[in-house]
C-alpha positions in Angstrom: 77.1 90.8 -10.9 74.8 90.4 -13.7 72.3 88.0 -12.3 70.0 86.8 -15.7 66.3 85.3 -16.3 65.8 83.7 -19.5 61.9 83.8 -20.4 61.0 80.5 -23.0 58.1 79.2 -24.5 56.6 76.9 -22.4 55.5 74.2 -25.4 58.9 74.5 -26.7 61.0 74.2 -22.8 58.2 71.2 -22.0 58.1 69.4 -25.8 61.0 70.6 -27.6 64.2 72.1 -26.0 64.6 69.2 -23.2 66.5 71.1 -20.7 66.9 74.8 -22.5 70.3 73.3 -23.2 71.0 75.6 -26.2 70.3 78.9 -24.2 72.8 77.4 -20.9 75.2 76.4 -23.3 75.0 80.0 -25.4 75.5 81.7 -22.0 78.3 78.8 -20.7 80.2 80.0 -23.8 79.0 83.5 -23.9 77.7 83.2 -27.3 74.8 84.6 -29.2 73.2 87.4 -26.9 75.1 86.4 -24.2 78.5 87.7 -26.0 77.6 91.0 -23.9 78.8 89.0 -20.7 82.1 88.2 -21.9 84.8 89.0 -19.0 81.9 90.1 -16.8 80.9 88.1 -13.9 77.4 87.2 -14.6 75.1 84.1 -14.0 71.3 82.2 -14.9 69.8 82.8 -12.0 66.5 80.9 -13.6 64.8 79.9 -16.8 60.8 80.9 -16.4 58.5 80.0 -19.2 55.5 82.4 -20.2 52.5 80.0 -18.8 51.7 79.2 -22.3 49.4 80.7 -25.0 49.0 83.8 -25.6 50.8 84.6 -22.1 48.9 86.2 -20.0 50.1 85.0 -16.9 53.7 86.6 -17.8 53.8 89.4 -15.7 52.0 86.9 -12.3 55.5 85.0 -13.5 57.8 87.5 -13.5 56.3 88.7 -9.8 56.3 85.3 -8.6 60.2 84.9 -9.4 60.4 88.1 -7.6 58.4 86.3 -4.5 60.8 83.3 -4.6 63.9 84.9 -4.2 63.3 87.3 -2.2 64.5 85.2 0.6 67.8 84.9 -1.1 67.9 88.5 -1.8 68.1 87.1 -5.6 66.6 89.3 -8.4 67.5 89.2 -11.9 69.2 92.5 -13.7 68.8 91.1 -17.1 66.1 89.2 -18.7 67.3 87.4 -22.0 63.8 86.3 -24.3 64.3 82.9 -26.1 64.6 82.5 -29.5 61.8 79.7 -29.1 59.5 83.2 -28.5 61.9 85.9 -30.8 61.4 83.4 -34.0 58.6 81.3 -33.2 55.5 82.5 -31.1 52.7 84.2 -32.9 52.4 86.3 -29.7 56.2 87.6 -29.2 54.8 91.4 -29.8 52.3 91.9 -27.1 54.5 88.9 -25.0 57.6 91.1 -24.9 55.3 94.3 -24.6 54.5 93.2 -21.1 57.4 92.3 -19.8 59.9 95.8 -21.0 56.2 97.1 -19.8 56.7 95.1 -16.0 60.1 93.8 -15.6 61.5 97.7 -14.8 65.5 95.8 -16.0 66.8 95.4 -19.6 64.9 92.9 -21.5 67.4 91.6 -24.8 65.6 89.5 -27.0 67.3 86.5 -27.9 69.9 84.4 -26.5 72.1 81.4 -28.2 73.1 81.4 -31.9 72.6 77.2 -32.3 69.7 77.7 -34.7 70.1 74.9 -37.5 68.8 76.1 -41.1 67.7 72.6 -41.5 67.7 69.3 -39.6 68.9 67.3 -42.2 72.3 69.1 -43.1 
């Protein structure tokens, strides 16, 4: 079983995104990124934020979700990176640099397809 981390922005999961609703409804549905999961048996195991600009507590993050499972013999196989960090964060390169760099599983970057051109339309 696929068990999947999705890595956020931390402005945009605290000010903007209210719940990461987009990114559990994208996988729900298996749309967007998550498409690759169709007729597999997969699951969120966790939605982790990168401690906020520029990210350099990522990788204390990604060993801490490590830490937290570990009782539950939970680890993820997949880590999917927001679009609120793929589109959006000035620091995306050198962010997603240390986690493919860390994380030793597939990192995909991206996740749902909601992504309004406008807000108006």
């Amino acid at each position: 079983m696929e068990k999947i981390l999705i890595v956020g922005c931390k402005k945009a999961m605290d000010d903007v995104c209210i719940g990461c609703s987009r990114c559990l409804v994208g996988f729900n549905r298996r749309k967007g990124e998550f498409e690759r999961y169709t007729g597999q048996d997969a699951e969120v195991m966790g939605l982790l934020n990168c401690g906020d600009c520029p990210g350099p507590a990522i990788v204390t993050r990604l060993a801490q979700i490590k830490l937290w499972n570990a009782p539950m013999d939970e680890k993820p196989t997949k880590i999917h990176i927001g679009p609120c960090i793929v589109d959006h964060c000035p620091y995306k390169d050198t962010l997603i640099k240390k986690i493919k760099a860390k994380a030793g599983i597939e990192v995909i970057e991206g996740t749902h397809p909601f992504k309004p051109d406008n807000i108006f339309g």
